[in-house]
C-alpha positions in Angstrom: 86.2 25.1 25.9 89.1 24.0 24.2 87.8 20.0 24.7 84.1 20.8 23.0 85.9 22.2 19.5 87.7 19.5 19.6 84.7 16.8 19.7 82.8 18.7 17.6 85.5 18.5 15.0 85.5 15.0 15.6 82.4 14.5 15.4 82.2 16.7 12.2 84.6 14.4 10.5 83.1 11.3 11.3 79.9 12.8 10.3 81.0 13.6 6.4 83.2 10.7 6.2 80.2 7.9 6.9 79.0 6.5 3.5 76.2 4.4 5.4 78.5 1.0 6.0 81.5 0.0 7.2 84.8 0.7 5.6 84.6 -2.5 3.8 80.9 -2.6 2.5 80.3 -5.5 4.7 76.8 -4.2 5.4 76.0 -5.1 1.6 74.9 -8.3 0.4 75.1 -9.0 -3.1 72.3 -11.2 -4.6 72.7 -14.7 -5.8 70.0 -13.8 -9.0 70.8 -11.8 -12.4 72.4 -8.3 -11.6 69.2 -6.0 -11.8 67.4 -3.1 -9.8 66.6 0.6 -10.3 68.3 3.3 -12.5 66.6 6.6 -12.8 63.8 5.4 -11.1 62.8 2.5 -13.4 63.6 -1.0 -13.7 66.7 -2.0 -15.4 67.5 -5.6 -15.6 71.2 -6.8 -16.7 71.8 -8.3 -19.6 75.4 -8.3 -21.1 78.6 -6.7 -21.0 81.5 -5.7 -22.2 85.2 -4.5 -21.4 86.7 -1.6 -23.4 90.0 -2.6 -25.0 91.4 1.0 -25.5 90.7 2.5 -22.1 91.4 -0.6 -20.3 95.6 -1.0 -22.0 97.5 -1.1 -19.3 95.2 -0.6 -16.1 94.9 -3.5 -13.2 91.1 -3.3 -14.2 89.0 -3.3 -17.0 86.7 -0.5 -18.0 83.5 -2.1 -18.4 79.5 -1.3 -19.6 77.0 -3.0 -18.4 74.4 -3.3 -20.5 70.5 -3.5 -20.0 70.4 -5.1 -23.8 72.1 -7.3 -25.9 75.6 -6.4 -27.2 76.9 -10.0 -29.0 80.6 -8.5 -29.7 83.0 -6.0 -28.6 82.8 -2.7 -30.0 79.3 -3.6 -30.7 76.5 -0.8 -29.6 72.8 -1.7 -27.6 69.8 -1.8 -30.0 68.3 0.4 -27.8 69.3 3.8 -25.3 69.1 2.3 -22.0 70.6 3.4 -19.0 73.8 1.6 -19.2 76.6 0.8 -15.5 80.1 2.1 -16.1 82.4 0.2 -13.9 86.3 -1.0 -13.4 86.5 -4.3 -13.2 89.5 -5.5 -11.2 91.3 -8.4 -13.1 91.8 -10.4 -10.3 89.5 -12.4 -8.3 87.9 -10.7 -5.1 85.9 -8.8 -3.1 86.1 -4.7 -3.2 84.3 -2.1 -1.4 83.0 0.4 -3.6 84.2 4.1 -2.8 85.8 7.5 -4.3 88.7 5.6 -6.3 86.4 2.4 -6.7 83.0 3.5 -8.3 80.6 2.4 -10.5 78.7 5.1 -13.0 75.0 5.3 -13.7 74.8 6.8 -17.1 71.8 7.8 -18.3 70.3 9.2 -21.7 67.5 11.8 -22.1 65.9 11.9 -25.2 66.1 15.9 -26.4 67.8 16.6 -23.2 71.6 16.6 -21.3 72.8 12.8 -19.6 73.4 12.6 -16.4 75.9 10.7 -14.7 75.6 9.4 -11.2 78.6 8.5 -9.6 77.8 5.8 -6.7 80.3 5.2 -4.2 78.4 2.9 -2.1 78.5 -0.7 -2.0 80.3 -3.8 -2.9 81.6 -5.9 -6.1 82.9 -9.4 -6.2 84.5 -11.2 -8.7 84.7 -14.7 -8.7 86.1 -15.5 -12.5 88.3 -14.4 -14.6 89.4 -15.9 -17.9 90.5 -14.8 -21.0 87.4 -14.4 -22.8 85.2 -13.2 -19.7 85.0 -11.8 -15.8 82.0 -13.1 -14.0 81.3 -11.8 -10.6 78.6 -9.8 -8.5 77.8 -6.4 -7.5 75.6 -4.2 -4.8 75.6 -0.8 -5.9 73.5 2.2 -4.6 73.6 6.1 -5.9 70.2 6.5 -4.3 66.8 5.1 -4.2 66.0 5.4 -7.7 69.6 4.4 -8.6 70.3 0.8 -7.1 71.6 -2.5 -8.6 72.3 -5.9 -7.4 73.2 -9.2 -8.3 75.2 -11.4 -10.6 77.0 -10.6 -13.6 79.0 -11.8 -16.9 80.8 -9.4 -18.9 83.1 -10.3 -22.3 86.6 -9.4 -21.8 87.8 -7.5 -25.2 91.4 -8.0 -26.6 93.7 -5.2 -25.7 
């Protein structure tokens, strides 16, 4: 008897700890196109980004928004309210499997109504540039069906 609570605690760990992938988010390819995909259901398509100087100062990452509309300069705000991608961006070239401690954020706006924010701890993000001015790299990232992004990505890096 003693042997059957045993597997089934086993088995009841293994159960709640399995995200869908391996502990490395091999199982995710990131596209070679623009970062772009789902978020609340509707198409969201990448196209800038930005890294917050004040909540970044002294982190290994960046916090950074990714934007479904043009921001030209840091600081600046979207012309429009469009779901925006909350994400640290490590500073150093790599690849990192999303998880608890390394997420990404779907935030999303309704008009007359409370934001939701949808905390995805499934996938992967690459980053294959860094510079002074800019961290370029490539993210798969899945909340759920409706909430699921991937591909490449270009964000400004904004003086600390």
């Amino acid at each position: 008897m003693k042997n059957k609570w045993w597997l089934f605690g086993l088995l009841l760990v293994a159960a709640c700890s399995s995200d869908g992938g391996d502990a490395e988010g091999n199982d995710y390819t990131i596209a070679s196109t623009p970062l772009s995909g789902k978020v609340d259901g509707k198409a969201w398509a990448f196209v800038s980004g930005a890294t917050d100087a004040f909540l970044s100062q002294g982190e290994s990452t960046w916090f950074t928004t990714l934007y479904a509309d043009s921001v030209a300069k840091c600081g600046g705000v979207p012309s429009s309210s469009q779901p925006e991608i909350l994400i640290q961006l490590p500073r150093q070239p790599g690849t990192y499997s999303l998880s608890l401690s390394q997420n990404a954020t779907f935030a999303i706006s309704h008009p007359g109504s409370d934001s939701e924010n949808l905390v995805a701890t499934k996938g992967k993000l690459t980053i294959s540039d860094v510079t002074a001015t800019s961290v370029k790299g490539g993210a798969h990232i899945e909340y759920d069906a409706n909430n699921t992004v991937n591909g490449q990505f270009e964000a400004m890096v904004c003086p600390e």
